[in-house]
N, C-alpha and C positions, 0 to 999 in steps of 0.2 A: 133544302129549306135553310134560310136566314138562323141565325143566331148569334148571343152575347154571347162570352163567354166572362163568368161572374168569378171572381175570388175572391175570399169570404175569410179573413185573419183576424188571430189572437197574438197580444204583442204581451210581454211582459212587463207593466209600467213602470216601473225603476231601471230595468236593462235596455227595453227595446229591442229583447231579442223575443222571436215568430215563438211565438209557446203551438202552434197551432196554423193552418192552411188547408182551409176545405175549396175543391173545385167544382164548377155548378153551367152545364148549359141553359142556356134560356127557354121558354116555355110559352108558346106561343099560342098555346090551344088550336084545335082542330079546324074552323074555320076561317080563322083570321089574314086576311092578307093585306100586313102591313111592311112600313119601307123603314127597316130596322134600324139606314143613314139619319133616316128623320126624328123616329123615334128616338133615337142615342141625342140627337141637337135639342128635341125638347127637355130632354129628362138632365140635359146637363145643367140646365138652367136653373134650375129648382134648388135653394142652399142647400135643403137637409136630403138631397139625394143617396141614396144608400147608409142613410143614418139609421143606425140598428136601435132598438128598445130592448131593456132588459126587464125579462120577469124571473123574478129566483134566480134559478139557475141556466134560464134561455136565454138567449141573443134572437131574437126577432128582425128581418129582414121582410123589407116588402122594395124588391130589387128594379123593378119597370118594366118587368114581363110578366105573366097570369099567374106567376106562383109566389104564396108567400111562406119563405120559409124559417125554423126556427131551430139553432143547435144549441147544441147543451156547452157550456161556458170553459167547462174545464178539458174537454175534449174533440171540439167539433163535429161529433156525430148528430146525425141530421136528428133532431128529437121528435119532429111533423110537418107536413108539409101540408098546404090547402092550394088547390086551384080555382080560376075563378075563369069566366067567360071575357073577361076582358081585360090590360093591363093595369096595374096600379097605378096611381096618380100622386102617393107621397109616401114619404117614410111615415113608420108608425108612431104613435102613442100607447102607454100601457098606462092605467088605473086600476089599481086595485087587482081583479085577476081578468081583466079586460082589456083586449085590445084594439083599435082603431085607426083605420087609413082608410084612404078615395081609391072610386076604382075610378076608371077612366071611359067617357061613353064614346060608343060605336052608331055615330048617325046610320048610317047604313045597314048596320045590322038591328034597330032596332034597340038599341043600348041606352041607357040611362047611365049620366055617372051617379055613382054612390058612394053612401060615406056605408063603413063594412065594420060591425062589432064580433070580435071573435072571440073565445075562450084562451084565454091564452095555456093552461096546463095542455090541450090538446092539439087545439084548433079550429073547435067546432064554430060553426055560425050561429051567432046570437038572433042576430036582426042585422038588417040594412035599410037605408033611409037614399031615396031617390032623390038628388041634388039638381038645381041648375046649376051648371057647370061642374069642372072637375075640380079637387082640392088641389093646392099648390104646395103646400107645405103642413108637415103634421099637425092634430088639430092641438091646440092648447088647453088643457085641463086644468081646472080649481074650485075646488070645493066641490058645487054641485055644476058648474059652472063649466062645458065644452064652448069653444070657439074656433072659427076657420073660414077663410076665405076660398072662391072659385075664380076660376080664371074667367068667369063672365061676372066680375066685380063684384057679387054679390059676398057680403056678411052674414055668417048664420051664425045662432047663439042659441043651446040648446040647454034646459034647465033640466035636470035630475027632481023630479017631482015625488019622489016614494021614496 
């Protein structure tokens, strides 16, 4: 079976010496047979590709395979991990104790892309919201105020009502 192999660092800001190096294969889930050359060309595209969100003391990674994972800051141990049925489609967002990124859909299987709210202390799933097309890049938060583009041009703007 195909796989990334992911590594996942912490840098000292004033030194720039590695405080930290976690190692991670990739996660393909069970049924998927996808061509991991292609996948890697889509996902390089994307600016905020492997751009981590921080909650507290997480580092939040949604890497471009089914898993999204999150370590803890000061010492790279995995803090949880979620898998999903199909690959992500942006780095994440955090608000508050919430976090949000696309997943990517599977014509074939059946798959809807989705935008995916998760707890961020755990991982637990909150909700998810069945998109046309997949997201491109993390969604932008303000106020009450989400926003984000798909790769089938459409703009969505979601308003926080409660």
């Amino acid at each position: 079976k195909e796989f990334w192999l992911f590594n996942y660092y912490a840098f000292e800001r004033s030194t720039g010496k590695i405080l930290w190096k976690t190692t991670d294969h990739s996660e393909w889930g069970g049924g998927l047979e996808l061509n991991t050359d292609t996948m890697f060309d889509q996902n390089m595209k994307l600016l905020d590709y492997l751009a981590p969100a921080m909650w507290k003391n997480l580092l939040i990674y949604t890497s471009g395979d089914t898993r999204v994972r999150a370590f803890r800051a000061k010492s790279g141990d995995l803090a949880w991990e979620r898998t999903f049925d199909v690959p992500t489609s942006s780095a994440p967002t955090v608000s508050g104790n919430r976090v949000y990124f696309g997943l990517r859909g599977i014509e074939e299987l059946g798959k809807q892309p989705r935008l995916i709210c998760l707890l961020a202390k755990n991982g637990s799933l909150l909700w998810e919201l069945e998109l046309e097309g997949a997201l491109l890049s993390a969604p932008v938060i303000s106020g009450n105020w989400m926003i984000f583009g798909t790769d089938k041009n459409i703009f969505y703007t979601l308003e926080e009502l409660f």
